[in-house]
N, C-alpha and C positions, 0 to 999 in steps of 0.2 A: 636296552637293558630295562629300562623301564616297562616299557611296554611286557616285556615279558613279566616283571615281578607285580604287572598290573591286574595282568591275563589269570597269571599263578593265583592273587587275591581273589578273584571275582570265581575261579573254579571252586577254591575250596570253601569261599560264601555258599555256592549253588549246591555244594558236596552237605552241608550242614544243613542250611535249609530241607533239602530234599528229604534227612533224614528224619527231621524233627516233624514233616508231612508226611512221609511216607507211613505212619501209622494211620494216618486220617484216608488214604488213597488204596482204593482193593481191585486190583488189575486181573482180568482174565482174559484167557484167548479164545478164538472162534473161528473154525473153518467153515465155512456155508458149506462148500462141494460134499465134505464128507454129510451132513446132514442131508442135503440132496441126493446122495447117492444112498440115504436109508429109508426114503420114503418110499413106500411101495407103489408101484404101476409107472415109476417114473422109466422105466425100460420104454413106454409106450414113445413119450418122447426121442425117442431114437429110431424108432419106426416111423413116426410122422416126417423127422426130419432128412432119411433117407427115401420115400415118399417123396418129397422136398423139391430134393437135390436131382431126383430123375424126373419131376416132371416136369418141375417151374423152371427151374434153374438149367435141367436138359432141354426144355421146349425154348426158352429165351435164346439159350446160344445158338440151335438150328435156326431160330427165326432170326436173329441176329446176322448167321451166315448166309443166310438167304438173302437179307435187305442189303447185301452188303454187297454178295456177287451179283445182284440185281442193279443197282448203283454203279459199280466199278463196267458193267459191260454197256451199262447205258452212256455213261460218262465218254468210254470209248467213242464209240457210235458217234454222239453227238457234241464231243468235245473241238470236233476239227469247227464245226460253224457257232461253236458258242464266242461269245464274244464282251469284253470288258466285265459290267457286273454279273451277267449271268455263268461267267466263265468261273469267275469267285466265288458264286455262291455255289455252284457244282462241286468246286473244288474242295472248299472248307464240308458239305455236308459229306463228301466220302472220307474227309480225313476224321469227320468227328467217328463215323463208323468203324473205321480203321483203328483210333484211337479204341474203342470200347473194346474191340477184338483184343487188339495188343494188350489191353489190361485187364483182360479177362479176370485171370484168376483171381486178382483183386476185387474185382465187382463181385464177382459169385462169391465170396468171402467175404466179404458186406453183407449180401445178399442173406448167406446162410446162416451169419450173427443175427442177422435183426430178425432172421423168424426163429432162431434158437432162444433170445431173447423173449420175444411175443409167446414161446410156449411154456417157457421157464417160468415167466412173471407171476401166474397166480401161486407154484410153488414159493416163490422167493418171496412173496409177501404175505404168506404164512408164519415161513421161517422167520422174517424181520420181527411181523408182531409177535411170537413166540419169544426172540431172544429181546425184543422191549420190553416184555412182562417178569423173564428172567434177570435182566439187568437192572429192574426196580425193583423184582420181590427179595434179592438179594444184596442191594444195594453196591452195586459194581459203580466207580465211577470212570475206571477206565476198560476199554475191550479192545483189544490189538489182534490183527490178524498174525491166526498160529504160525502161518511161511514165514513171520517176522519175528520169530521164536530164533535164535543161536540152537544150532544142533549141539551145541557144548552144554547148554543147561537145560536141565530136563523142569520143567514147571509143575508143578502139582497137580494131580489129576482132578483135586476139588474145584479149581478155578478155570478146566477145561469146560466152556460156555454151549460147545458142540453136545456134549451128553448132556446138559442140564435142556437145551431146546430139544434134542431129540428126545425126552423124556418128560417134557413139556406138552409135547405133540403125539406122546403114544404113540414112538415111533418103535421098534425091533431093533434091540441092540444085543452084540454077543453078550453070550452071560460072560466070557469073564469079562470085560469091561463096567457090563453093569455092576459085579461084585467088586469087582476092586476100589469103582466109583464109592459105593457104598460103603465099601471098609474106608475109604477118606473121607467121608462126608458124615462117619459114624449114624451110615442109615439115612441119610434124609436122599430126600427129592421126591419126585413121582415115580410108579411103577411103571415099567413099559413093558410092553412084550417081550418074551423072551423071542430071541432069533435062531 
């Protein structure tokens, strides 16, 4: 009983608190992807990355099938006269090959992040310094990712951080979002291109 009426005091301290800061505290949201998907030529990246996937990623697993039936038919052959450690290390080098097969799609899935990554990076370090210059010229001290928005509460379009960096960057946004942006923000930010 305690515990609970302890619980009960220390919520509605945090509930008061919160509120007597929450005038000093200016929170906005920010989707990267949508910004990324408004920059133009970013389509290229999806051409380099199917590129990619058929010639690294298709050439590794034919060479991979290859070293492997290459391996397994040798192993045959001359598994009858191998003997103590060179029998183990035969052993363990087709399972490690085996292993790779078996987990293919994994690997290539690694694979295809880390170069989707690598071609992403100079975009996404635009984007970052873009919304640090917007999160200081505006004085934001919190920025939460928008998926972490309740679909129950709709947030204000002023304190969405996606149009303030896409408009930051002269990027192409639909006009009605730029106008609507601008009917809440009573006009302010940067011009962008119409889209």
């Amino acid at each position: 009983m305690k515990k609970l009426l302890f619980v009960c005091v220390v919520l509605a301290a945090s509930f008061l608190t919160a509120n007597t800061a929450s005038a000093q505290t200016k929170i906005g949201y920010f989707d990267e992807e949508s910004v990324l998907g408004a920059i133009p030529g970013i389509g290229k990246v999806d051409s380099l990355m199917q590129i990619f996937v058929n010639d690294s990623i298709g050439g590794e697993y034919n060479y991979r099938i290859g070293e492997y039936q290459r391996a397994d038919s040798t192993f045959k052959k001359d598994s009858i006269n191998l003997k103590g450690k060179a029998l183990e290390l035969a052993v363990r080098d087709l399972n490690q090959k085996r292993a790779i097969l078996v987990n293919w799609q994994q690997y290539a899935t690694q694979m295809r992040d880390a170069k989707l990554e690598q071609l992403l990076n100079p975009y996404r370090s635009r984007i970052a310094e873009a919304l640090k210059q917007v999160v200081a010229e505006n004085k934001y001290t919190l920025v939460i990712n928008q998926s972490a928005l309740s679909t129950l509460i709709q947030p204000p379009i002023s304190d969405n951080l996606s149009i303030r960096v896409a408009m930051k960057m002269k990027l192409p946004l639909p006009k009605e979002i730029e106008d609507a942006f601008r009917a809440a923000t009573g006009g302010g930010g940067t011009t962008a291109p119409k889209k």
